[in-house]
DRENDO-1510 file (C-alpha; in Angstrom, 1 decimal, always signed):
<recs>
REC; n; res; u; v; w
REC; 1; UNK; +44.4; -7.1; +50.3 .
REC; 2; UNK; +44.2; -9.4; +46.9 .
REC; 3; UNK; +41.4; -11.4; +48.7 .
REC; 4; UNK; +39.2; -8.3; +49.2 .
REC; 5; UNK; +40.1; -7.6; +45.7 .
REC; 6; UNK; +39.2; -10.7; +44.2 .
REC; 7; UNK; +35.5; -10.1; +45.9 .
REC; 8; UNK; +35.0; -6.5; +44.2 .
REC; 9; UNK; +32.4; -6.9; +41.8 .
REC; 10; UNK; +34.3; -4.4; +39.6 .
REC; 11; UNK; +37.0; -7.5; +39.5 .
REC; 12; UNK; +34.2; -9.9; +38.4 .
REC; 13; UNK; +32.8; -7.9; +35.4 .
REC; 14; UNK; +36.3; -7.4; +34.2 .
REC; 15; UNK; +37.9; -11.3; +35.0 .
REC; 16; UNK; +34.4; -12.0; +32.8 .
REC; 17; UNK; +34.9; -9.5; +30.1 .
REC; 18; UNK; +38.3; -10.0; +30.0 .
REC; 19; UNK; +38.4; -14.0; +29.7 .
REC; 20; UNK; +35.5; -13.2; +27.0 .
REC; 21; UNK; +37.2; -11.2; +24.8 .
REC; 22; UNK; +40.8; -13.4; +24.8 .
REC; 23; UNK; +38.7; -16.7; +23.9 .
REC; 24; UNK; +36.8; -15.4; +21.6 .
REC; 25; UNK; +39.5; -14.3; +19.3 .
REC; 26; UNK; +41.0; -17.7; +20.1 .
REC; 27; UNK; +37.6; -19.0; +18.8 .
REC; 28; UNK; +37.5; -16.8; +15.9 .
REC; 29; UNK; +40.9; -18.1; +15.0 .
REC; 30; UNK; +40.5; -21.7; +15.1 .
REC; 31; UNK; +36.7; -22.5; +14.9 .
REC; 32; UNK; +36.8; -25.5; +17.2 .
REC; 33; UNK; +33.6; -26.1; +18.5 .
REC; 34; UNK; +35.5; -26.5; +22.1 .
REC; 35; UNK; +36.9; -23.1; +21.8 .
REC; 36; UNK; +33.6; -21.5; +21.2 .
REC; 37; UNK; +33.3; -18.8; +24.3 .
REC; 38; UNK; +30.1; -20.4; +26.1 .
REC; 39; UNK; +32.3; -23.6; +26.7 .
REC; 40; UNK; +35.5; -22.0; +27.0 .
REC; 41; UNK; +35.0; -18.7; +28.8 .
REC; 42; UNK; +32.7; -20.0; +31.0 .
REC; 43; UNK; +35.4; -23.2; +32.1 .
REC; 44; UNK; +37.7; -21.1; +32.8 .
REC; 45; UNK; +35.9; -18.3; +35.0 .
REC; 46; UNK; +35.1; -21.3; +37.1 .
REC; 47; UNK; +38.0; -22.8; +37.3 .
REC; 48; UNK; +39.2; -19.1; +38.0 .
REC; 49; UNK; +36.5; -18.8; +41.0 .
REC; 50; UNK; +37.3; -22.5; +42.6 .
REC; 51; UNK; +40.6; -21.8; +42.9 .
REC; 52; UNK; +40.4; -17.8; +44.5 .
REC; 53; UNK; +37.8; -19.6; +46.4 .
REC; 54; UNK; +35.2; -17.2; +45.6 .
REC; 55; UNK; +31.7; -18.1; +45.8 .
REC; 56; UNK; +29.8; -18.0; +43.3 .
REC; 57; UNK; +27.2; -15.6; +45.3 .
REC; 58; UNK; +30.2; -13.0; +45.7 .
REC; 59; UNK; +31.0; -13.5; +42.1 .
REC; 60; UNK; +27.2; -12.4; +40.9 .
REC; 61; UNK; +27.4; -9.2; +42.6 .
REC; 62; UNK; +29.6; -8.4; +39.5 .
REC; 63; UNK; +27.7; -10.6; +37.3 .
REC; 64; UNK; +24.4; -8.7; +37.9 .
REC; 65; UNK; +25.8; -5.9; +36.7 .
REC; 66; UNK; +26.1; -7.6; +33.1 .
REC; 67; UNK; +22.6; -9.4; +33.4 .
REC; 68; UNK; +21.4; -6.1; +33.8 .
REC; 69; UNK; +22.4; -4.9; +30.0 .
REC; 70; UNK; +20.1; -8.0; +28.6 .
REC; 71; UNK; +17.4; -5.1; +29.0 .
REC; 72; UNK; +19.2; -3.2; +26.4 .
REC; 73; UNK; +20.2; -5.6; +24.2 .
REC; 74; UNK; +16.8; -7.4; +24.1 .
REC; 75; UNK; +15.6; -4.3; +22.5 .
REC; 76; UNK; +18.5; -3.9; +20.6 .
REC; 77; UNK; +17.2; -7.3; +18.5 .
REC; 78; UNK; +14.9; -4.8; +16.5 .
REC; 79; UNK; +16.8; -3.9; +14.5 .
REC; 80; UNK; +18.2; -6.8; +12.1 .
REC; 81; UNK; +14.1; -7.5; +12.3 .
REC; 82; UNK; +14.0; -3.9; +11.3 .
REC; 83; UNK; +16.7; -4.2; +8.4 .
REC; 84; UNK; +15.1; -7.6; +7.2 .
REC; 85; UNK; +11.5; -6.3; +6.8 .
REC; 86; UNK; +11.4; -6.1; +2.6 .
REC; 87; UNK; +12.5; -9.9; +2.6 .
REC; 88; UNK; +10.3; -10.9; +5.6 .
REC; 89; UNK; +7.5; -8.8; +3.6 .
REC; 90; UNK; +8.0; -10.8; +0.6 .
REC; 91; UNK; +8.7; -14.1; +2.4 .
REC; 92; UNK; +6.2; -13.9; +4.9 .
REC; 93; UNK; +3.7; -16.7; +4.7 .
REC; 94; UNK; +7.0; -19.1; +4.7 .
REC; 95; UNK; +8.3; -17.3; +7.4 .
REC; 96; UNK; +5.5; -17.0; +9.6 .
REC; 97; UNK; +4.9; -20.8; +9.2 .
REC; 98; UNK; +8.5; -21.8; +9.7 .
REC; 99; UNK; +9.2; -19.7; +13.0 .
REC; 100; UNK; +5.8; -20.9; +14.5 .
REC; 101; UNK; +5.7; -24.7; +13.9 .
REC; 102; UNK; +9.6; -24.2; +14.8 .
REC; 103; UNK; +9.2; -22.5; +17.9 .
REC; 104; UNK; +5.9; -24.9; +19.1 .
REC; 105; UNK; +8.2; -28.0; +18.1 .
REC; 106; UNK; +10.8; -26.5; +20.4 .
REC; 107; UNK; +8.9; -26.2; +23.3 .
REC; 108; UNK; +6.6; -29.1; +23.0 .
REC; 109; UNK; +10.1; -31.6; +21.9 .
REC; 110; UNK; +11.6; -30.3; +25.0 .
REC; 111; UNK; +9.5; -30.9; +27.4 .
REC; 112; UNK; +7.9; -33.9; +26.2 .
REC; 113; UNK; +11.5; -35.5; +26.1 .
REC; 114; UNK; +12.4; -34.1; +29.2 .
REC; 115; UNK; +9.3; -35.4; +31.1 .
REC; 116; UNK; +9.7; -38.8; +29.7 .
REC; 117; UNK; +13.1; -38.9; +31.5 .
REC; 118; UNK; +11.8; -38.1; +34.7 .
REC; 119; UNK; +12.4; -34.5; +35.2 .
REC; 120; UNK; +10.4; -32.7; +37.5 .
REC; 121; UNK; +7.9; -29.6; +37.1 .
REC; 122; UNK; +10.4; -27.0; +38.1 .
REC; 123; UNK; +12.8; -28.2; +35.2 .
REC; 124; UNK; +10.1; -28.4; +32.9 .
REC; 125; UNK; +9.0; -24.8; +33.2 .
REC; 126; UNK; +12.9; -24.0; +33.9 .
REC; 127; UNK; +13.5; -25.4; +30.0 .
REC; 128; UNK; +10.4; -24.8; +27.9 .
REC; 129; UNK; +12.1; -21.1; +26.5 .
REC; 130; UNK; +15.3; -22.9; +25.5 .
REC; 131; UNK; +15.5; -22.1; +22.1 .
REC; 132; UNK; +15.0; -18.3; +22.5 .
REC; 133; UNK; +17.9; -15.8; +23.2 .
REC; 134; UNK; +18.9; -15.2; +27.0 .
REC; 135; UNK; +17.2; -12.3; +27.6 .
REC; 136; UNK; +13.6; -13.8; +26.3 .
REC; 137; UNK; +14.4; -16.9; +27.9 .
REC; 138; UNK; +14.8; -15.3; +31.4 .
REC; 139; UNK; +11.6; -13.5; +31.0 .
REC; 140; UNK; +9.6; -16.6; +30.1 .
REC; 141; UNK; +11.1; -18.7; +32.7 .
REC; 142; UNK; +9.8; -15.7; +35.1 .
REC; 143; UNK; +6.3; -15.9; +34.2 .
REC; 144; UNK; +6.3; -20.0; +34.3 .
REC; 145; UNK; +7.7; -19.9; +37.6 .
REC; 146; UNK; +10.7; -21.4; +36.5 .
REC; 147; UNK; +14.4; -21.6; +37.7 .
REC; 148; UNK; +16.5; -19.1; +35.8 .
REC; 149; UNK; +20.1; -20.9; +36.7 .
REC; 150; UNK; +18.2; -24.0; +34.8 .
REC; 151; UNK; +17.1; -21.9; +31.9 .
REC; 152; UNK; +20.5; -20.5; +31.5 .
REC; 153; UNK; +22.2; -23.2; +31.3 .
REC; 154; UNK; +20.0; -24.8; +29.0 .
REC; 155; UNK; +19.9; -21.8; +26.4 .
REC; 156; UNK; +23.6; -21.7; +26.5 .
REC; 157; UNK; +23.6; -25.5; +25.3 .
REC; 158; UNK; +21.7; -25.3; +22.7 .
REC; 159; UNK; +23.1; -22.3; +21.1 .
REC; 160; UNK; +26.3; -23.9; +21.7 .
REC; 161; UNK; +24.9; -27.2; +19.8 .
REC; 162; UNK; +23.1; -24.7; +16.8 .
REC; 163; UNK; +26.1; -23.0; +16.3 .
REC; 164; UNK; +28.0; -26.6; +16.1 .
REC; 165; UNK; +25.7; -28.5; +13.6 .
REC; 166; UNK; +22.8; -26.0; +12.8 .
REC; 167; UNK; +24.5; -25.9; +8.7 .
REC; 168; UNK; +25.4; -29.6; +8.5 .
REC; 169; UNK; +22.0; -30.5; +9.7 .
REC; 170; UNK; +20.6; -27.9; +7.2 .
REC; 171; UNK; +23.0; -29.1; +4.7 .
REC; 172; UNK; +22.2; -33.3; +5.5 .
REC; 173; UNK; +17.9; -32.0; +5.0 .
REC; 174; UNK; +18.8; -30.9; +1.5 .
REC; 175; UNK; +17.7; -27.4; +2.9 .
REC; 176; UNK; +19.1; -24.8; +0.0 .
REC; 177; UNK; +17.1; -21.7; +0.1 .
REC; 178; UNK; +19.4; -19.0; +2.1 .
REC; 179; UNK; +16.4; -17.5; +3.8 .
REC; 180; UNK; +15.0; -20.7; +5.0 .
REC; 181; UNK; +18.7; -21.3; +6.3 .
REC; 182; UNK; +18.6; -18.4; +8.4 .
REC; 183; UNK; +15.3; -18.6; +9.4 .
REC; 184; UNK; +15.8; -22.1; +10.6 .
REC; 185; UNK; +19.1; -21.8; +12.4 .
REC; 186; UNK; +17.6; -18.7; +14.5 .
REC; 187; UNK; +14.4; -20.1; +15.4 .
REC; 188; UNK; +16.3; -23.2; +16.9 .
REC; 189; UNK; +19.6; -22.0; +18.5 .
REC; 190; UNK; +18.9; -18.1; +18.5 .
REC; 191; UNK; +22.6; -16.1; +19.1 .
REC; 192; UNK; +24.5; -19.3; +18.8 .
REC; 193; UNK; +23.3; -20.3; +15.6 .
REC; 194; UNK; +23.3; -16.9; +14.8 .
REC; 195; UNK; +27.0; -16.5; +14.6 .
REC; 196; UNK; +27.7; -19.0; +12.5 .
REC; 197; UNK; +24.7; -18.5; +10.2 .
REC; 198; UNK; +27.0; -14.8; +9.8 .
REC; 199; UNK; +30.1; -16.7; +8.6 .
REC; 200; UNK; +27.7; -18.2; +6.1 .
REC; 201; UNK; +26.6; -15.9; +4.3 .
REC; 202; UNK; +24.9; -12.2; +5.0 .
REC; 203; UNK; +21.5; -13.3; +4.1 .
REC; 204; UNK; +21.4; -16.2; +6.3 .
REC; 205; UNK; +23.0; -14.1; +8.9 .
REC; 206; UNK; +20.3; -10.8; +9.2 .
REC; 207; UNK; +17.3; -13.5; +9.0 .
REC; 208; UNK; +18.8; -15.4; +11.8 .
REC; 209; UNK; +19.0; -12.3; +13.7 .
REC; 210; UNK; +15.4; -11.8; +12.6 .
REC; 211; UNK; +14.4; -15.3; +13.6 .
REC; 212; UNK; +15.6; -14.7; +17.0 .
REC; 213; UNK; +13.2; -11.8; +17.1 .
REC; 214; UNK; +10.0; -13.4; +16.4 .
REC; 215; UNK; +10.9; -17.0; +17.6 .
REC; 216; UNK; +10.8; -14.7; +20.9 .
REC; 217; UNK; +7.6; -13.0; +20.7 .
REC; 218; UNK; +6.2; -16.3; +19.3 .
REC; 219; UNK; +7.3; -18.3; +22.6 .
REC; 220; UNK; +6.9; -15.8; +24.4 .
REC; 221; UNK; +3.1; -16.0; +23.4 .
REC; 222; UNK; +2.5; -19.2; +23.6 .
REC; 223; UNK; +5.0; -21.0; +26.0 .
REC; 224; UNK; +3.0; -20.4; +29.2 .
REC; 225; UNK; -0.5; -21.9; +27.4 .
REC; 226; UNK; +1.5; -24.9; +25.9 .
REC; 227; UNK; +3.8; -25.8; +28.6 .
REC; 228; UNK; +0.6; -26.0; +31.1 .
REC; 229; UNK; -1.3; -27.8; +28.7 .
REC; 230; UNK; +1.6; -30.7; +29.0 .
REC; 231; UNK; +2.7; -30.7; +32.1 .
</recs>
């Protein structure tokens, strides 16, 4: 009986939200990097899954049922874009300059790098969308042809490593102005970068959320042209 209820999907949305939820208050508490619930949570659901000896294929009927919600929450990203548009107005040459050399340095850095260490064509069109939020990411990866447990993982990384050193690398490029903080820290690590550009200060926060936004459409837009041009 517990085995057939460890295969229920409704046990794998809540062992995900669950595990979530506790390590994120652990994260909030201690701000260790290690804590931070894309490392953590995600450890532990495994470690959770290898020892119930539940495959990960089981475990995804449950999953799917979270992916799903990206739908939502991709269009749910309006609105800090929405809330941000007098400073985006008044800001946006800088802007518009920033988030696009940003998000063509992102893609062309990445796969560039990646192709000089050998990786093959399905990790370079698996990788290319990196620095946009989950949801964008998986929708680029579609159109390249791409491998979306790649792109995953490689989104979750560098939001992990934007929300790690995004400020200090800021700080160490003498970068002061709070917009071009926020702008910067969205446009390269999206939601991970995000939260700590909140615990910075609310201006950097709403135009990292706004970054996010339009470092999305702007890959979005461009990705497939560049990524064929270099591979």
């Amino acid at each position: 009986m517990l085995n057939s209820l460890l295969r229920e999907p409704l046990f794998q949305i809540t062992l995900t939200l669950v595990v979530y939820i506790l390590v994120n208050r652990l994260y909030g508490r201690f701000r260790f990097f290690l804590f931070n619930p894309l490392i953590l949570a995600t450890a532990i659901v495994m470690y959770i899954l290898w020892f119930a000896g539940i495959d990960y294929a089981v475990y995804a009927k449950g999953g799917d049922m979270i992916t799903f919600l990206l739908g939502p929450a991709t269009v749910a990203l309006g609105v800090p874009l929405y809330k941000q548009l007098p400073n985006i107005r008044a800001n946006l040459k800088s802007i518009s300059v920033g988030v696009v050399t940003g998000s063509i340095t992102a893609i062309v850095s990445t796969v560039f790098i990646a192709k000089a260490l050998g990786a093959g064509k399905e990790t370079l069109l698996s990788i290319a969308a990196k620095s946009t939020t989950m949801p964008i990411a998986l929708g680029i990866t579609g159109i390249l042809g791409g491998n979306d447990k790649i792109i995953v993982m490689a989104v979750a990384v560098t939001g992990i490593f934007g929300g790690a050193i995004g400020a200090e690398v800021m700080k160490l490029a003498g970068i002061k102005s709070r917009i071009a903080v926020g702008i910067g820290i969205g446009t390269a690590s999206h939601a991970g970068g995000t939260s700590r550009a909140v615990r910075i200060g609310e201006t950097e926060g709403s135009m990292s959320g706004a970054a996010i936004v339009l470092t999305g459409l702007v890959t979005a837009l461009l990705a497939p042209y560049i990524v064929k041009w270099l591979i």
